[in-house]
N, C-alpha and C positions, 0 to 999 in steps of 0.2 A: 572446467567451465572457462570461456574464451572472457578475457577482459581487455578493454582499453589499453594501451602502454601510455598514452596521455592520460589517464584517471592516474598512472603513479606518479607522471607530472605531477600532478595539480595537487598532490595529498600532500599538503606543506608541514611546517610544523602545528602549522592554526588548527589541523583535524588534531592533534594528539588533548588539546586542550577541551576539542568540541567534545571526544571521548570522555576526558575527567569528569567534562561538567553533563554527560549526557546520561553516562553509566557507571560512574563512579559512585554513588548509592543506592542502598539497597531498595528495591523494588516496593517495598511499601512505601517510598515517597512520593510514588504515581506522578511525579511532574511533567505537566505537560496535555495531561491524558482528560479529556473529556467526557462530565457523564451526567447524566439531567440526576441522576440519582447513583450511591453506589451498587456496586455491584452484590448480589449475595454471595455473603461466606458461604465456603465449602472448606472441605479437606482436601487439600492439593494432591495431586496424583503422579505418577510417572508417567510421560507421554509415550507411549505405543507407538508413535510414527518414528519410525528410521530417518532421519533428514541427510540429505546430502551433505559432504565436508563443503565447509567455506571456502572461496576463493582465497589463498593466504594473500594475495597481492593486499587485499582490502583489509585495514585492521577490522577485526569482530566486536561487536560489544560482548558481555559476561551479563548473562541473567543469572540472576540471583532467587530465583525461586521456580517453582513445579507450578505449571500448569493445572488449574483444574479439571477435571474430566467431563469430556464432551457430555454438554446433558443433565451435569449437576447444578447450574446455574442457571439464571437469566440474563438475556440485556435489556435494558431499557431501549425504547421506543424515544431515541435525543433528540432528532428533528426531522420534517422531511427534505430529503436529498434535492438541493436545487436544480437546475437544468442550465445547460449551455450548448454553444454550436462551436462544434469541434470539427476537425479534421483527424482522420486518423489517416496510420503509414503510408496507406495505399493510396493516400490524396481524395478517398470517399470524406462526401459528408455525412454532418451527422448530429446528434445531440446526446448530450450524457442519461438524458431519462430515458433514448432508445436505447442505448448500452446495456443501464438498469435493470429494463424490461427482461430483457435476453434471458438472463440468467436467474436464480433465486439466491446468490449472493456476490456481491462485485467488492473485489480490497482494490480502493483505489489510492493514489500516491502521488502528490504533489511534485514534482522536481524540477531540473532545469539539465542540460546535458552540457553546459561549461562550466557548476559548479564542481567545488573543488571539495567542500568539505561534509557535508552530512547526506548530500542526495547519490555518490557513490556506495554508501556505507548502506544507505536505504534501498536502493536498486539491486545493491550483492544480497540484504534479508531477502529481499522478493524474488529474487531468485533463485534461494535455496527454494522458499517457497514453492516457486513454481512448478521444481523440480520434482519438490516432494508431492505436490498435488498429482500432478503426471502419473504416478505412479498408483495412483486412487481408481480405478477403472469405474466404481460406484459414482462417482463425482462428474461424469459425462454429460455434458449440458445443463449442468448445474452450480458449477463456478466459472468468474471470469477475475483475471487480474486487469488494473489498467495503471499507466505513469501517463498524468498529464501535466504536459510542461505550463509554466505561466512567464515561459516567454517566449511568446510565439515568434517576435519580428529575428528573433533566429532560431528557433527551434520547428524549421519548416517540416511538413512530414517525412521528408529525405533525411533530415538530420534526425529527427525522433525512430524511424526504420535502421537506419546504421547504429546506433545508439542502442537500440533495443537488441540487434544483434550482435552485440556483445555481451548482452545477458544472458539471452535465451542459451540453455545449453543444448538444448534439441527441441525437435518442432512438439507443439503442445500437440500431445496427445489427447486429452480427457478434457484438461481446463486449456482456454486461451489467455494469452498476455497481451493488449494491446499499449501502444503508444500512440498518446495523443496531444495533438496542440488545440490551442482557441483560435478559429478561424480567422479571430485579428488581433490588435491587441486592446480594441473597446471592449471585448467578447472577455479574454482573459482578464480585465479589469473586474468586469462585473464577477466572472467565474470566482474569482479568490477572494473579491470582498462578500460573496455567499456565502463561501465556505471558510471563512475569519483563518486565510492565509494569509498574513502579512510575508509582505514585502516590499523592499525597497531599494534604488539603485544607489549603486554605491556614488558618491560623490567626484573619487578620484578616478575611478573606472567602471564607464557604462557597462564593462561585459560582468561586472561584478554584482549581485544580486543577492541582498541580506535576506535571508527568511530563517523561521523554523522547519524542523519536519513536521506534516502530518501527514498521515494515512486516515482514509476512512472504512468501515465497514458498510456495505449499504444492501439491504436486502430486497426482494424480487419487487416490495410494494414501495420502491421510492423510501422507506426510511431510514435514517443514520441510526444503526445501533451498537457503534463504538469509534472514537476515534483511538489514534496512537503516536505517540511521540517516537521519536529514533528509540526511546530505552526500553518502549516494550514494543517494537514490531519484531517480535520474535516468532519466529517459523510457528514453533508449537503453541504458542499463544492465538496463533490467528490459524491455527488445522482446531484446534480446540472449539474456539467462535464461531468458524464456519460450519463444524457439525453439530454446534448447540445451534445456531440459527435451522440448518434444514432439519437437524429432529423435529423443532417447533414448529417449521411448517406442516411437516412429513405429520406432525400427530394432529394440527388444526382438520386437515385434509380429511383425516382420519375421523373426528369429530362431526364432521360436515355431510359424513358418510362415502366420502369418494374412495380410492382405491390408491 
């Protein structure tokens, strides 16, 4: 997998602390992680999906626990997925709810491409990710990834295409990965105080941008049915979610009488 030689720039000593505090306990402390209600226990499983090795250049985080098996669970229904007017790579416009539409489930991913410490780390999981979806030939116009920047006045879609192209490992076969900016930075204002991404600029350096990580889950109808912090976007946690989401669509369908 091709990576930045400027992302090992930038991976200071400040990622090794983001690490401790991100992944350094164990999984039941959920921090971070958003959910109108918990999730149902299950008995955790061993995940079936093969994932591709990590880019070593990127330190990994360590899960501490077994995914549960596609299916055996629910998500709650957390909110519906906001809308904004984006650009993607290609300099098309656009809006996040037509993105949505697209697919029957989108892992979308907050980042910035001059950060230095948890949006590298999160771009390398969605990467395995992507890799591992690619290889789902079942999943063919039914997933989408996206990384949209919240900061647009430099993350033009030139920079968000170059950027992306150091994650992609090969072209998406089955699922797509888009990168996208907010049209402006009024647009991006609104986009991340919708979606409760704080951020804010660093004081002694504009190009410096404090935030968390979040990803969201968002399924075919506009709703959020999971966020994730850097300690659990783990490949197999979110191949888990996304085939608990389209079984749940796959058996409503089924309910409804369709095919």
């Amino acid at each position: 997998m091709k990576f930045l030689a400027i992302t090992q720039r930038l991976l200071s000593a400040a990622l090794a602390v983001v690490l401790v505090a991100a992944v350094g306990e164990p999984a039941s402390a959920h921090k971070g992680v958003d959910h109108s209600k918990p999730r149902e226990e299950t008995t955790g499983t061993e995940s079936n999906t093969r994932l591709p090795t990590a880019d070593t250049n990127v330190p990994q985080p360590v899960y501490e626990y077994k995914p549960s098996e596609a299916g055996s669970y629910k998500l709650p229904r957390i909110k519906e997925a906001s809308n904004g007017k984006v650009l993607f790579e290609d300099s098309s416009k656009g809006t996040l709810v037509d993105l949505f539409g697209r697919r029957q489930v989108t892992i979308m991913a907050f980042v910035y491409t001059r950060c230095g410490d948890v949006c590298p780390i999160a771009s390398n999981q969605m990467a395995m990710l992507h890799e591992a979806l690619n290889g789902m030939p079942e999943l063919e116009g039914k997933v989408a990834l996206a990384s949209v920047s919240f900061d647009p006045e430099y993350d033009t879609p030139a920079v968000m295409r170059e950027y992306g192209s150091h994650f992609k490992s090969a072209p998406a076969k089955y699922v797509p990965w888009h990168f996208i900016s907010p049209i402006s930075v009024e647009e991006g204002n609104k986009i991340v105080q919708a979606y409760d991404q704080p951020v804010g600029r660093d004081k002694n350096n504009s190009a410096v941008l404090h935030h968390i990580l979040r990803a969201f889950l968002v399924d075919g109808k506009h709703q959020v049915r999971n966020i994730y912090s850097i300690d659990f976007l783990d490949p197999s946690l979110l191949i888990a979610d996304i085939k608990t989401i389209l079984a749940e669509q796959h058996a409503g369908v089924i309910g409804q009488g369709g095919h």
